[in-house]
N, CA, C and O atoms as CSV, one atom per row, in Angstrom:
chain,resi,resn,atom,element,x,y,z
A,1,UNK,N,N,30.573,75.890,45.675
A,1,UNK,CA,C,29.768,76.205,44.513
A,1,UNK,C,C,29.072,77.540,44.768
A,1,UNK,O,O,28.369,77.452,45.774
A,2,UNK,N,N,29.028,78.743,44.201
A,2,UNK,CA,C,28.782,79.690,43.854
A,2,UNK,C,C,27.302,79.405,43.820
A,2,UNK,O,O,26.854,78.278,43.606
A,3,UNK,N,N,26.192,81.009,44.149
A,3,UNK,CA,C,24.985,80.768,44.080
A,3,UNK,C,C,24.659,81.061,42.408
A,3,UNK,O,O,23.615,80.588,41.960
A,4,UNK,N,N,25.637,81.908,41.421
A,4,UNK,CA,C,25.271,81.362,40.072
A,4,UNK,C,C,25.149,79.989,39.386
A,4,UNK,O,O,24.333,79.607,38.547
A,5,UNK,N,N,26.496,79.154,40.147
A,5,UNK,CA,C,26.986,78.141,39.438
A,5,UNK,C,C,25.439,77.010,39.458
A,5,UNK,O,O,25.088,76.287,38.525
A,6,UNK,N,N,24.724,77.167,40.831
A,6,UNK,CA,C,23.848,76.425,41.507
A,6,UNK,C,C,22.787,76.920,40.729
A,6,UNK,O,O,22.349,75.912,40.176
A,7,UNK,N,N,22.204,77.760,40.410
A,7,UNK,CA,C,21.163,78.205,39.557
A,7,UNK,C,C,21.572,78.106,38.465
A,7,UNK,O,O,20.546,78.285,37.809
A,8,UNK,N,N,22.389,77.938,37.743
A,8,UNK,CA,C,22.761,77.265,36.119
A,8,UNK,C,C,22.734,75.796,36.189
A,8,UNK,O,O,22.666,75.115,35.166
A,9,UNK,N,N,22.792,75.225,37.528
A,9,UNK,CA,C,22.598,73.874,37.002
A,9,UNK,C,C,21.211,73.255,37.511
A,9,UNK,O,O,20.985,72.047,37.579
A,10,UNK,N,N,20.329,74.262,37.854
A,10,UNK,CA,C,19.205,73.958,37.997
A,10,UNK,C,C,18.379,74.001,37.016
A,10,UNK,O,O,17.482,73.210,36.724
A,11,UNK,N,N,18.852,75.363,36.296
A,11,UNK,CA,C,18.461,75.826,34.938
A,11,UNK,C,C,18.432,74.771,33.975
A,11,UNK,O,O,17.571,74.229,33.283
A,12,UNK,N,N,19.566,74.670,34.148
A,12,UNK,CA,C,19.804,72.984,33.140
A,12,UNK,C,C,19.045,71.805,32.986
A,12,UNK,O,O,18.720,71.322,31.902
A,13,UNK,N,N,18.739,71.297,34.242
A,13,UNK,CA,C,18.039,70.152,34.898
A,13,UNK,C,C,16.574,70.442,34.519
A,13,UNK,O,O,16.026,69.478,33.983
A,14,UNK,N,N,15.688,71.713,34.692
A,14,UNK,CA,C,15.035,72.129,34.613
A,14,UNK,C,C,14.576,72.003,32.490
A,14,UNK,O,O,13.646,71.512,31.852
A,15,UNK,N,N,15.774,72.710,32.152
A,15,UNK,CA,C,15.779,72.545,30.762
A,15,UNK,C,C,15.951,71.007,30.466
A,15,UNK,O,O,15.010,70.742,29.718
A,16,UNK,N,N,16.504,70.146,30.628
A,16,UNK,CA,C,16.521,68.621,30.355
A,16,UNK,C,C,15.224,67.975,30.523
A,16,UNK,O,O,14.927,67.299,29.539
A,17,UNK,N,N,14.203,67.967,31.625
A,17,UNK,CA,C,12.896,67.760,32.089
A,17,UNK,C,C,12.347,68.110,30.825
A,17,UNK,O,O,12.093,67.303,29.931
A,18,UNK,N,N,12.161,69.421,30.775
A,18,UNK,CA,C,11.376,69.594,29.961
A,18,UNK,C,C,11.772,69.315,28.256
A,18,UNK,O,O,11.016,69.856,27.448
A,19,UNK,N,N,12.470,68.818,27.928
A,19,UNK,CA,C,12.970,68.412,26.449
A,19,UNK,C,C,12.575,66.892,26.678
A,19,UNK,O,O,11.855,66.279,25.890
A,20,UNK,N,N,13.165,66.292,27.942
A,20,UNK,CA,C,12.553,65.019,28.134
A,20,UNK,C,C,11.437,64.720,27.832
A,20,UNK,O,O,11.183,63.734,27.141
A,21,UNK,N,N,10.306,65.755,28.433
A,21,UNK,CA,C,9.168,65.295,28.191
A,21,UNK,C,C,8.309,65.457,26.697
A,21,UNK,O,O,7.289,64.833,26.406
A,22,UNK,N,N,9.050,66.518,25.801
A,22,UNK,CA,C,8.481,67.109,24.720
A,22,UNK,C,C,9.446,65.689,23.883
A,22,UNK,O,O,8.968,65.400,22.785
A,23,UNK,N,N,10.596,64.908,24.275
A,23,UNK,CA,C,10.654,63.968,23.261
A,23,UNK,C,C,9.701,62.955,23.576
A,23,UNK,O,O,9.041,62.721,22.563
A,24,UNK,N,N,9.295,62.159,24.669
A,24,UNK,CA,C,8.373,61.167,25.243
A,24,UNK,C,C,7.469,61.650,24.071
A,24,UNK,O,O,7.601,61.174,22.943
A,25,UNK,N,N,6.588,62.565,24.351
A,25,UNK,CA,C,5.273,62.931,23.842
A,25,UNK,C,C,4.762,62.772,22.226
A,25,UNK,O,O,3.695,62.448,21.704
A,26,UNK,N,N,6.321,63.241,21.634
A,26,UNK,CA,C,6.421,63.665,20.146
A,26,UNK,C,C,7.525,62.869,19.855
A,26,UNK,O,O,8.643,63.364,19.710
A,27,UNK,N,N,7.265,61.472,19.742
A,27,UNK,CA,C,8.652,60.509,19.870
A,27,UNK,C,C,8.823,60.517,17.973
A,27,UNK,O,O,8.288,59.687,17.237
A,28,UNK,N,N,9.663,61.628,17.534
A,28,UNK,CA,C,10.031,61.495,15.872
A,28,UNK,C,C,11.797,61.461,16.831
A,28,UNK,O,O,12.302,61.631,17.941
A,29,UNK,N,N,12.168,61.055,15.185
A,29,UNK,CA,C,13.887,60.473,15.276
A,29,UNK,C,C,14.461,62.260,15.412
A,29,UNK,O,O,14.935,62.613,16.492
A,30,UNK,N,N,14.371,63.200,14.339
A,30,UNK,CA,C,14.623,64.291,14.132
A,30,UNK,C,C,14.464,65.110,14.931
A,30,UNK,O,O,15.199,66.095,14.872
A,31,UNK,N,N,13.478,65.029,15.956
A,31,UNK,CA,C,13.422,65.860,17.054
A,31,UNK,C,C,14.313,65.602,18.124
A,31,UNK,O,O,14.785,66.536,18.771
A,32,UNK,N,N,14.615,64.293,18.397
A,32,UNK,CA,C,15.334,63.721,19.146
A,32,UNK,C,C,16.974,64.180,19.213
A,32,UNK,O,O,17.766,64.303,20.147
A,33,UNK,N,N,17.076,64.375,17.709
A,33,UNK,CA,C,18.394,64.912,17.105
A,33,UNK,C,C,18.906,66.008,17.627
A,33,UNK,O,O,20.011,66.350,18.048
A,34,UNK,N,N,17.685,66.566,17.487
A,34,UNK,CA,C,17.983,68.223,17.661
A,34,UNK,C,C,17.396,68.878,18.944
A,34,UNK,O,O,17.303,70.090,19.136
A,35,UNK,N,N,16.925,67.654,19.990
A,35,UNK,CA,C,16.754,68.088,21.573
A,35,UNK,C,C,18.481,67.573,21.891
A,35,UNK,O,O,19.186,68.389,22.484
A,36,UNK,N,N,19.095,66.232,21.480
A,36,UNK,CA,C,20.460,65.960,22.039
A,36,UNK,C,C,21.231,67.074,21.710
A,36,UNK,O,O,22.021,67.483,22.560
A,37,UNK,N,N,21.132,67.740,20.443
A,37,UNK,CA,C,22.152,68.636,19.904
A,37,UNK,C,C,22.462,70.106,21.466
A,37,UNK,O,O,23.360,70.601,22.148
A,38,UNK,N,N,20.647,70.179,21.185
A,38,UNK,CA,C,20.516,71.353,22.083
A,38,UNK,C,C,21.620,71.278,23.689
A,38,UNK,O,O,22.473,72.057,24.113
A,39,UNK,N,N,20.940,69.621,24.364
A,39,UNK,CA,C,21.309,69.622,25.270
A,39,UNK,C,C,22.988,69.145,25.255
A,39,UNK,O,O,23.641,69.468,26.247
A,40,UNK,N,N,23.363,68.739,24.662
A,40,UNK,CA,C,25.106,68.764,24.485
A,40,UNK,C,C,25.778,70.538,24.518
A,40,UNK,O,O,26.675,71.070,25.172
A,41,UNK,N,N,24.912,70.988,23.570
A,41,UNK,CA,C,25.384,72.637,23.617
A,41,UNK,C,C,25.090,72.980,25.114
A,41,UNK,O,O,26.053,73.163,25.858
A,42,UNK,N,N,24.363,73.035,25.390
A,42,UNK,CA,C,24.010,73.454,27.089
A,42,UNK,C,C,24.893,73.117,27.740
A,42,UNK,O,O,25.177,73.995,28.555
A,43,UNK,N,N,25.383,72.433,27.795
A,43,UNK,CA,C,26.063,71.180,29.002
A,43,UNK,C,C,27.359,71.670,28.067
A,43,UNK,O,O,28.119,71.924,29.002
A,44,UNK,N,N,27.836,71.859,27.336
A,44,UNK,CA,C,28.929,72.632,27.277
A,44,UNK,C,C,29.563,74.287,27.216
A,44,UNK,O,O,30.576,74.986,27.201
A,45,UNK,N,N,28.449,74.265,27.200
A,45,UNK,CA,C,28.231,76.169,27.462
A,45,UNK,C,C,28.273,76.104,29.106
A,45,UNK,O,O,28.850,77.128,29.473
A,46,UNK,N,N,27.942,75.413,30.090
A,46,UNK,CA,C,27.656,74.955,30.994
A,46,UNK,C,C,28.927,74.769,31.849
A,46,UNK,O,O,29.332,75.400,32.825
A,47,UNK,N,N,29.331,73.916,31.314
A,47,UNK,CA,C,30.707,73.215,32.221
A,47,UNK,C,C,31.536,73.254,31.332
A,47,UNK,O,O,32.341,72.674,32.060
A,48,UNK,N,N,32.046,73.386,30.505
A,48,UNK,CA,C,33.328,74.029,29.593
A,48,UNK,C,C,34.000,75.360,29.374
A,48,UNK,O,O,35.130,75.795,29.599
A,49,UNK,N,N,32.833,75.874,28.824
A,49,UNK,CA,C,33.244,77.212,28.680
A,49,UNK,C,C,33.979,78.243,29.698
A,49,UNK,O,O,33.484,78.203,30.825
A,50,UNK,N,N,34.696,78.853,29.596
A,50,UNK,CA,C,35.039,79.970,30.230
A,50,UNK,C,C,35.133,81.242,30.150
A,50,UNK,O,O,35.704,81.572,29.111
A,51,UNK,N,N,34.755,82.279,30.930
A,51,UNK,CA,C,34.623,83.505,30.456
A,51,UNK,C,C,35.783,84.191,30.697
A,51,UNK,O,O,36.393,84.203,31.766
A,52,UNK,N,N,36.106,84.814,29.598
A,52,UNK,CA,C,37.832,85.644,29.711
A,52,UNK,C,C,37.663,86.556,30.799
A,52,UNK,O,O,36.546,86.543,31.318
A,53,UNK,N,N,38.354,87.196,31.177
A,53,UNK,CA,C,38.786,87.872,32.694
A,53,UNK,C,C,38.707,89.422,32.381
A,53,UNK,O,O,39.617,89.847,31.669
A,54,UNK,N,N,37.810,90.271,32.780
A,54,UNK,CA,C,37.593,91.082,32.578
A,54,UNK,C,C,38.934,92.059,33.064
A,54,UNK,O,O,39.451,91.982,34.179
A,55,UNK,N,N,39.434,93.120,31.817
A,55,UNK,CA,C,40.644,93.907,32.021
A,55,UNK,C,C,40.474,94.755,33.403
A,55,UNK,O,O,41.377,95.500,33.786
């Protein structure tokens, strides 16, 4: 594992905590919606994506 790969998934973890705690706090359905949305996009920007190969 790469020292980017390791700091993006800290980043992540880091970002999950803290959505965790802003849903606990502010427990509406709609927010909830749109912290999962966020963190699905992350987590596939994350571990899916790939960046094309520079010419």
């Amino acid at each position: 594992m790469t020292l980017e790969r390791f700091l993006s998934v800290i980043a992540f973890v880091v970002l999950g905590v803290f959505l965790l705690v802003l849903v606990t706090k502010v427990a509406t359905l709609d927010l909830s919606i749109v912290v999962l949305v966020t963190i699905l996009l992350c987590g596939y920007d994350l571990f899916f994506h790939r960046v094309p190969p520079h010419p």
